[in-house]
N, C-alpha and C positions, 0 to 999 in steps of 0.2 A: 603618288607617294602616300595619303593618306592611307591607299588598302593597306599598303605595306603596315603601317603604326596597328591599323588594326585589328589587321592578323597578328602579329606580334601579340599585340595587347591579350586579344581571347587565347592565344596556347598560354599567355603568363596566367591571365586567371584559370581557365585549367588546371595548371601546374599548382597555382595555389589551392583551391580548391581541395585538390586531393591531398595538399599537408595539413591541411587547417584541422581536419582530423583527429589527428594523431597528434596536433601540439594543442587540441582543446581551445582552437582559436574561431573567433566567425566568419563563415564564409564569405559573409555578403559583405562585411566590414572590410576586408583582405579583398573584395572583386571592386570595390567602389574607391579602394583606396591603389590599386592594380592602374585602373581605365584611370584617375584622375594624373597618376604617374606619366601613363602613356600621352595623354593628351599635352603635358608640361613637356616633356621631353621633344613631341613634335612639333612645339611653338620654338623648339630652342636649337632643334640640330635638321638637317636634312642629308636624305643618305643619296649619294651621287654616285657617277663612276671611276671617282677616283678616291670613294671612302665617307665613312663622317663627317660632316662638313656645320658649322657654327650657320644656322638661317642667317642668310644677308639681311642690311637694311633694304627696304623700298626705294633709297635715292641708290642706292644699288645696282639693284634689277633694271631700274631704269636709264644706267649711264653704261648698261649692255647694249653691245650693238648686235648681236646674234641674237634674235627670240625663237627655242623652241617649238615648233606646232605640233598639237597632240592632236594623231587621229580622232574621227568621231566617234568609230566605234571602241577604241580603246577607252574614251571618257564615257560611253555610257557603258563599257563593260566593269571599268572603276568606281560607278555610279551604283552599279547593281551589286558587287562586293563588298562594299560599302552599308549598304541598307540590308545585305541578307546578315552580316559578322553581328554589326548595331544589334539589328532585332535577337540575335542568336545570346549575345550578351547581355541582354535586357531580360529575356525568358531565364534566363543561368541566373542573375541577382533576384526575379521577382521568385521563384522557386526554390533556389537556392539546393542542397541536396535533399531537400523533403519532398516536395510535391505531394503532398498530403492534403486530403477532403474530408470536409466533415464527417465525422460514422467513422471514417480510418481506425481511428484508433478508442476503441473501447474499452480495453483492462490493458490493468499493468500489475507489476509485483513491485513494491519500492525495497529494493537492499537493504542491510545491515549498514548503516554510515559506515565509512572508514575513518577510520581514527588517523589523523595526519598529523597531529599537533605535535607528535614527540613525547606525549604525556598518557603510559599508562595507567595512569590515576584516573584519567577523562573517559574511560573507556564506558562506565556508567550514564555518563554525562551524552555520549555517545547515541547509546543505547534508547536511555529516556527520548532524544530528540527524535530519534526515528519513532518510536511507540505513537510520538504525540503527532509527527507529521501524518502517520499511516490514518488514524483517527480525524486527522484533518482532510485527507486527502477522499475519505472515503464519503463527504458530505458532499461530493460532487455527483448527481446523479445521472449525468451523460457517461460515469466511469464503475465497473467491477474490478471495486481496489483488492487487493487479495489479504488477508488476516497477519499479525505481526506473529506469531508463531512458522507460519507457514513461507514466509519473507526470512526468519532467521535461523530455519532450517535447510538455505544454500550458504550457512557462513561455513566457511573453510572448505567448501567443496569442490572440484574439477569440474563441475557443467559448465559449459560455456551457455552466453547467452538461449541460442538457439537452444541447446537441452531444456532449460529449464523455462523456456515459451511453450514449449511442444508438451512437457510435463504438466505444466500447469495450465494451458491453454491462455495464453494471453500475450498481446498485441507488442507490449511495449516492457521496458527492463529501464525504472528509475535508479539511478549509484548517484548517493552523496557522500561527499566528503567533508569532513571537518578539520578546519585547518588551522581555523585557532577558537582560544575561548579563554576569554580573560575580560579585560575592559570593553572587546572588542568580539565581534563571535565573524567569522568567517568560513564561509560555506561553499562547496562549489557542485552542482545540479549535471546529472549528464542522465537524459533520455534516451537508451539504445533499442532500434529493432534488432529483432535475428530475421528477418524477412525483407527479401531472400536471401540476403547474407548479413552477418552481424554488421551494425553500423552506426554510428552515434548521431543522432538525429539534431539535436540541440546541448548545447554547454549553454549552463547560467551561473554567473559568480558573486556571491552576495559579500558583503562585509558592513557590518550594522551595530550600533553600538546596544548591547547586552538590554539594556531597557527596553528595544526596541523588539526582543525576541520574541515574541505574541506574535506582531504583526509580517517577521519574517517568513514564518509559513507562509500567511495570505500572498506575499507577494510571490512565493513560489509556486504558490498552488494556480493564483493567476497566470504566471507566466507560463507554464506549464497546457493548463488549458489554452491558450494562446496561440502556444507555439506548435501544438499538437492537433489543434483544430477542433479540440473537446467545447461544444458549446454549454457554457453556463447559463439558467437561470436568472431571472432577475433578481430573487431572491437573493441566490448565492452571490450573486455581482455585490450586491448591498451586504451582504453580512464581510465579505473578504473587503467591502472597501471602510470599513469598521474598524478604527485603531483601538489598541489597548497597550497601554504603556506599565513594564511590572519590572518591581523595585528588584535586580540580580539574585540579592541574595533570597529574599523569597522564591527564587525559580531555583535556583539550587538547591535548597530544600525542600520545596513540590518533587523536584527529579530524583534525591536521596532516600524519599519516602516510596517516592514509587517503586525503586529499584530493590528497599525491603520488602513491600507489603508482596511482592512476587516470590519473593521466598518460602512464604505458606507455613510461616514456623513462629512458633510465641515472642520468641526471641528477634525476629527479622518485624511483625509486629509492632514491638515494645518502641523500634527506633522510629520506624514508620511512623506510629503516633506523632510520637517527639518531634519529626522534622513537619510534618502536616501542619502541626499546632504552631510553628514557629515560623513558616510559611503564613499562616492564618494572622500571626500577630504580625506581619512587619505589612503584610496586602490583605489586610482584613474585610474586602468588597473583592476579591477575586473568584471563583466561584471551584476551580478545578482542586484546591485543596482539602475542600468541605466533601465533594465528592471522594476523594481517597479515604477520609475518614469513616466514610459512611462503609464501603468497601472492605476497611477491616471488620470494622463490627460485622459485616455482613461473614467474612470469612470466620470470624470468632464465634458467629452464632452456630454456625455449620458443622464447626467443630465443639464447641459446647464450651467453652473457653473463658472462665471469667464467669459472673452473674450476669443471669436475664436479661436483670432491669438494665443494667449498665451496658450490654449489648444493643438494647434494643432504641437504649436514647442515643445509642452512637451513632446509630444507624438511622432515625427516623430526624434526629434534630440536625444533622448535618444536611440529610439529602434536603428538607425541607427549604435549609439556607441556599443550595447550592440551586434550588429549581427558581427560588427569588431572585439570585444576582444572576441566572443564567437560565431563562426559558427554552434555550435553543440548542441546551447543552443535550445530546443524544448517551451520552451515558448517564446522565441523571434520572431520563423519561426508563433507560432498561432499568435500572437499580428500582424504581417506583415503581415499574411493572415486575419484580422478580418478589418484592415484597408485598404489594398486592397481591398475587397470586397462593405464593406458597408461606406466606406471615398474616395476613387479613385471608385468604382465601374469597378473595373477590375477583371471579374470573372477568367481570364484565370491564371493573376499573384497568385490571391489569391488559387485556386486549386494547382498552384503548393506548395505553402505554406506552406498548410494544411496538402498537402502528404508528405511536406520535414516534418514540426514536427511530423504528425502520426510513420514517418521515424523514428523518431528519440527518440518517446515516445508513442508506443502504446499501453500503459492505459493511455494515456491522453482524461480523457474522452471527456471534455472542446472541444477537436477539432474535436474530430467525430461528438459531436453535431450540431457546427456550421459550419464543412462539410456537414450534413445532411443540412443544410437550403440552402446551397450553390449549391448541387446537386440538391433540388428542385424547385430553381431554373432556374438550367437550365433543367429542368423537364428530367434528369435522374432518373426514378422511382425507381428501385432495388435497387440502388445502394443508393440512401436515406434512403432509408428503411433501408436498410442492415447497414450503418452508426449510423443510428438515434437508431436500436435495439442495435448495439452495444455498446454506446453511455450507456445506462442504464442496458448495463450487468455490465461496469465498475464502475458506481456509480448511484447504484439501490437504495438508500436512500435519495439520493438529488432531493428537488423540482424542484430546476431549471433545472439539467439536463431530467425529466420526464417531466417538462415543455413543454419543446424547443421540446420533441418528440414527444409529444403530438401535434404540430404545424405542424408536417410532415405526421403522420397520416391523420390527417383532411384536409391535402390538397391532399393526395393520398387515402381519401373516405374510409380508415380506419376506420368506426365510432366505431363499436364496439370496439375495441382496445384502439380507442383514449380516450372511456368512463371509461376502466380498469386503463389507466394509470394517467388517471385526478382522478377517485377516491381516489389512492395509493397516488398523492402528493397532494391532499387537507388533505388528514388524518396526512401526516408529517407536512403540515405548511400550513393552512387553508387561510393564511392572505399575502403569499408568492406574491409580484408583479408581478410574471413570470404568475399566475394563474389567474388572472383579465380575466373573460372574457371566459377562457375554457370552463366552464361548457354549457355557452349558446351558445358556437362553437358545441361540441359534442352535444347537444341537435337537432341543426339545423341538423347537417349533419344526424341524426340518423331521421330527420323527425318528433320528437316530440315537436311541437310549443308550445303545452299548459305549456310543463315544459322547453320550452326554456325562454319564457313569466316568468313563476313562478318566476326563476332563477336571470330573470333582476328585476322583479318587489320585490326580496329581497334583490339585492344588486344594489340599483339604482344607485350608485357610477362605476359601473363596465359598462367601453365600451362596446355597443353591439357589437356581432361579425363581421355580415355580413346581413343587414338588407337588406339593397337595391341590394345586388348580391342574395338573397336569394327569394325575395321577385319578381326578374325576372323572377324566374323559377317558381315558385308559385303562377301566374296569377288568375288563374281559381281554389284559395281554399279560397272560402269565409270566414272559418273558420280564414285562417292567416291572412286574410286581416284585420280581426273583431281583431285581437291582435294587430297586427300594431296599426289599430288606438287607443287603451288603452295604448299603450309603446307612442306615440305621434309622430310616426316614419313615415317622409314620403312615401306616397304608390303610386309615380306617379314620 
């Protein structure tokens, strides 16, 4: 009678199994709560031949005067169905539908949140939490997190999973959801492979009260490595097991700041300030506000924006704060190695910099890039290279990070290369500032003057590359000299 229970039992866990899926439920919680059903129900009924039947008392069975005998070999053949279904059920809950080893799973892309809450107002709110999870996600270094540009370049698109693993090369596809956000923030985690077929690996559902939101990453990001088989550090183990408790309304304007300073315009600026500083007053010892501020000045110097002085205290007396309440913070260590470099012109400080955030965030892809210009610089060739490729394996969708490598190609005579990767980011964003100019870099270095010429001659707005370095080596080709003088570019 037993095998009967527990055949039964393993086709219901089965059966379950394969909905848990698709109602975002857990499997092993549905198979443990399955087998405890079955086990109840066989203390309670016995199946006969004449139907269902209520299990007798023992004063029972024994005021029967007919006792059954069950052959031998039917009880050890009951014996052996028995121990193979057991053991079959035990491998199904310790596995569960993962069966994942360590090394399985090496990158992922993390999604665009959805917005669940019913509140397009939140869709900002949205947006920020993903930026900040990707940054958190990316200080794991058993993982290649992929760049938040390049993660919100599949919002509203048709790829299915699988597309967009095969596209970007990576393991694993994180979707959250945001469900609510109020007093209360409510979150729900779903890890899917496309290999071999799409399939959702883990559901996690948080709900945490708003103060607590610092610390809800960490526990996503451990659970994630956890459940994924991504080994952590001791390091990381100790900084995710680090609470940080911050006052709402300062996090809503940390994330309203952020959501301007992304605008890149005086005006998106002006409010950024305003909410940073208002963030700063209410969580005056938090460190990720002081950083935003530095961030603008840094974009205000860039652009010329304002005075000097007042740019440059923006920028040196925030990050300064932000490196004290926050040693470990990896966009601090880039921001101090980006003004090192090209504000101090101190290649030495800024190298270590680079290597303390790569340290610290290696998918940050921002810093391999601008290590990459930093190395070639100092005309370490390999090693730019080797930066600058990496640099667009971590965010292979963004122009500017294809940009910037595109710039390290062409000074390491790259050309073909540099021709691939300036095609890929004119086709994402044709009109992108970072792009001014590449096409008739790649043209020069590849030696095709006629369509370096073309190039300028359709977008006379766009700086020539390198006319007069070009033009020294180029002495003796009457053909480029005959361009020059049609581009109006001196030839002497």
């Amino acid at each position: 009678m037993i095998t009967v229970y527990a055949s039964a039992a393993f086709v219901i866990i089965e059966l379950i199994n394969n909905l848990a899926e698709p109602l975002n439920l857990s499997p092993n919680l549905l198979t443990i709560m399955v087998i405890v059903l079955a086990i109840v129900l066989s203390w309670l009924y016995d199946l006969t031949s004449e139907g269902i039947e209520l299990t007798k008392a023992l004063s029972e069975i024994r005021e029967e005067d007919e006792k059954t005998v069950v052959p031998n070999a039917w009880r050890i053949a009951t014996i052996i169905s028995f121990i193979v279904i057991i053991g079959l059920a035990t491998i199904n809950i310790a596995m569960g539908t993962r069966g994942l080893r360590s090394g399985d799973i090496e990158s992922m892309v993390i999604l665009l949140f959805n917005n669940f809450t019913g509140d397009d107002q939140l869709n900002w709110v949205a947006a920020g939490m993903h930026s900040i999870l990707i940054g958190d996600m990316g200080k794991v270094t058993g993982l290649r997190v992929l760049g938040e540009t390049t993660s919100n370049a599949y919002k509203n698109t048709d790829l299915t999973a699988t597309d967009i693993a095969k596209k970007d090369n990576v393991d694993v596809l994180v979707e959250p959801t945001l469900t609510c956000y109020g007093d209360m923030v409510c979150l729900q985690v779903k890890a899917i492979t496309p290999y071999p077929e799409e399939k959702v690996l883990w559901v996690g559902d948080y709900m945490v009260d708003k103060s607590q939101i610092l610390n809800l990453n960490k526990r996503i990001i451990s659970d994630v490595a956890h459940e994924l088989k991504v080994n952590l550090t001791l390091q990381e183990e100790t900084l995710l097991a680090d609470s940080r408790i911050v006052d709402p309304e300062a996090y809503d304007a940390y994330l309203k700041g952020r959501s301007y300073l992304d605008r890149f315009n005086p005006e998106g600026w002006s409010v950024a300030i305003e909410s940073f500083e208002r963030a700063i007053e209410i969580e005056p010892d938090w460190a990720a506000p002081y950083v935003g501020l530095s961030e603008v000045g840094g974009y205000m110097n860039q652009r010329g924006f304002g005075s000097e002085s007042d740019r440059l205290r923006m920028i040196y007396e925030n990050l300064n704060k932000a490196l004290e309440l926050d040693p470990n913070s990896a966009e601090v260590h880039h921001k101090s190695a980006g003004n090192a470099a090209w504000t101090e012109f101190d290649w030495k400080k800024s190298e270590q910099e680079y290597l303390k955030a790569i340290e610290l965030n290696p998918s940050y892809a921002r810093s391999h890039s601008f290590y990459a210009h930093l190395l070639t610089i100092l005309r370490r060739t390999d090693e730019a290279l080797y930066h600058g490729k990496l640099s667009v394996e971590l965010d292979p969708e963004n122009p500017f990070t294809l940009g910037l490598y595109v710039v390290v190609l062409l000074h390491e005579g790259k050309c073909q290369e540099a021709l691939f990767y300036t095609e890929k980011a004119l086709s994402l964003d044709s009109d992108h500032p970072i792009l001014n100019g590449k096409l008739s870099g790649v043209y020069e270095c590849l030696g095709d003057y006629e369509k370096m010429y073309e190039d300028n001659n359709r977008n006379p707005k766009l700086p020539y590359y390198s006319a007069k370095s070009t033009y020294n080596k180029m002495k003796g080709n009457p053909r480029y000299l005959e361009l020059l003088k049609k581009m109006n570019l001196p030839i002497n």
